[in-house]
C-alpha positions in Angstrom: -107.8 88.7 -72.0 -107.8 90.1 -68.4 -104.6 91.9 -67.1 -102.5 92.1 -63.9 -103.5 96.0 -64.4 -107.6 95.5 -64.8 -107.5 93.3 -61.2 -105.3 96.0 -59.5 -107.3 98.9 -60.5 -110.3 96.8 -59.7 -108.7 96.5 -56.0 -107.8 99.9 -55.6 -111.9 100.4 -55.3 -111.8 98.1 -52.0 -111.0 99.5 -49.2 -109.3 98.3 -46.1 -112.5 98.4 -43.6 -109.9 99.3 -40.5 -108.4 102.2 -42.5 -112.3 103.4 -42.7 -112.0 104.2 -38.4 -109.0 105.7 -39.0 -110.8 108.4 -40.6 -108.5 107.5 -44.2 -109.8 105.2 -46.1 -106.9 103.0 -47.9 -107.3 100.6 -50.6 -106.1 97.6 -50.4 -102.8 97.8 -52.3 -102.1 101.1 -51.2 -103.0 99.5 -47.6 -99.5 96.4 -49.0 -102.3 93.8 -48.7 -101.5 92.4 -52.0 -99.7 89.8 -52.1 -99.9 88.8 -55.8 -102.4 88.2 -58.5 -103.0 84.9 -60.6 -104.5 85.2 -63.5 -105.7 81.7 -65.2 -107.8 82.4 -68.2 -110.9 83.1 -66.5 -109.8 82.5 -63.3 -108.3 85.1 -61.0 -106.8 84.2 -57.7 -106.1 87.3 -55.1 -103.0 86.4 -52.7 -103.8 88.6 -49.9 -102.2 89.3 -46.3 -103.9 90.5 -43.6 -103.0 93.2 -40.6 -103.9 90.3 -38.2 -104.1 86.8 -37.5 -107.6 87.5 -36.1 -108.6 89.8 -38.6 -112.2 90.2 -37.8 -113.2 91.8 -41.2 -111.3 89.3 -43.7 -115.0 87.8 -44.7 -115.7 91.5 -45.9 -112.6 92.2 -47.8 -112.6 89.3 -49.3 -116.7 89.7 -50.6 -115.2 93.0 -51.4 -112.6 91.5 -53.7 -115.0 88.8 -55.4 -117.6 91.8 -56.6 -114.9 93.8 -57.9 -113.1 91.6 -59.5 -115.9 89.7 -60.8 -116.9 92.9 -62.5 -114.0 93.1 -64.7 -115.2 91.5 -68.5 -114.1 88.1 -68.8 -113.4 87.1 -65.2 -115.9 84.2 -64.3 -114.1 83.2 -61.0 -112.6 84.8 -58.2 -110.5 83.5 -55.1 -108.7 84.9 -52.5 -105.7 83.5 -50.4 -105.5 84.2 -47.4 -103.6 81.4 -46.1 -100.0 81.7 -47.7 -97.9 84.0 -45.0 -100.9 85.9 -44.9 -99.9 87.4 -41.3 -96.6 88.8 -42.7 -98.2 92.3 -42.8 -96.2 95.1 -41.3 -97.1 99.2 -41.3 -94.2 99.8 -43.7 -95.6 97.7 -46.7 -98.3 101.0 -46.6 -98.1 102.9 -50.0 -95.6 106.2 -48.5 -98.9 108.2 -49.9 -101.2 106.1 -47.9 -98.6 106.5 -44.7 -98.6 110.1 -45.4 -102.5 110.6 -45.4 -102.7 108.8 -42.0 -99.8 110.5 -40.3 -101.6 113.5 -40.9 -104.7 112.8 -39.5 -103.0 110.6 -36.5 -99.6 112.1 -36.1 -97.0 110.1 -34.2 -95.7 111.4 -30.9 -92.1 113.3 -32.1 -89.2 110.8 -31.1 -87.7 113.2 -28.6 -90.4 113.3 -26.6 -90.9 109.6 -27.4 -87.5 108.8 -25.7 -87.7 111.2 -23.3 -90.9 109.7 -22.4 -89.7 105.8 -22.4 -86.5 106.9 -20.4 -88.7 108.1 -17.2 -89.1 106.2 -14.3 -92.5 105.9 -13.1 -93.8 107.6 -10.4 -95.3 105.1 -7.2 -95.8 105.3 -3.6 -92.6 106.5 -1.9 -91.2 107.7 -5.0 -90.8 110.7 -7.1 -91.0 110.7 -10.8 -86.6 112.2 -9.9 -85.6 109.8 -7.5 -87.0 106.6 -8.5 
């Protein structure tokens, strides 16, 4: 009998192939781009979202998904949905472990600077960055 827990371990070996740039590699359900697992006898369907509607790499992930999945003992077929609100994806679904690894290696600007940043005018001709 295959389990929810074989397939998710089995998708913690693929990793998200934008994460890879980023110089941290992130599985994908570290990555929140599980939506849910299906398990029909032999038949396991992977609900996945994506980061974009115009995800460039979702022919690779899901291969990706297929082998591993396929690899578990029993499985005989393997599908992925993409389809279902599969643009829903937002930074915050991250594992906090997975947001952690990538703030360290690309740290976010500190808000006070941030905001003192955003409240600045911008500098043009005739102007100065004081009097607008």
């Amino acid at each position: 009998m295959i389990t929810q827990d074989q397939v998710t371990e089995a998708l913690r070996r693929v990793v998200d192939p934008c994460s890879i740039a980023t110089g941290a590699p992130i599985d994908l359900v570290d990555m929140g781009l599980l939506r849910g697992i299906v398990i029909d006898q032999t038949h396991v369907e992977i609900q996945l979202r994506l980061t974009s509607p115009l995800c460039w790499q979702a022919t690779n992930i899901t291969s990706a998904i297929e082998d591993a999945v396929m690899a578990i003992d029993g499985v005989e077929q393997v599908t992925c949905d993409t389809r279902s609100a599969a643009w829903e994806w937002t930074p915050d679904m991250m594992a906090p472990s997975a947001q952690a690894r990538l703030r360290r290696l690309r740290p976010m600007p500190e808000p006070q600077l941030a905001e003192r940043s955003a409240g600045r005018p911008k500098a043009g001709p005739g102007t100065s960055p004081t009097t607008g």
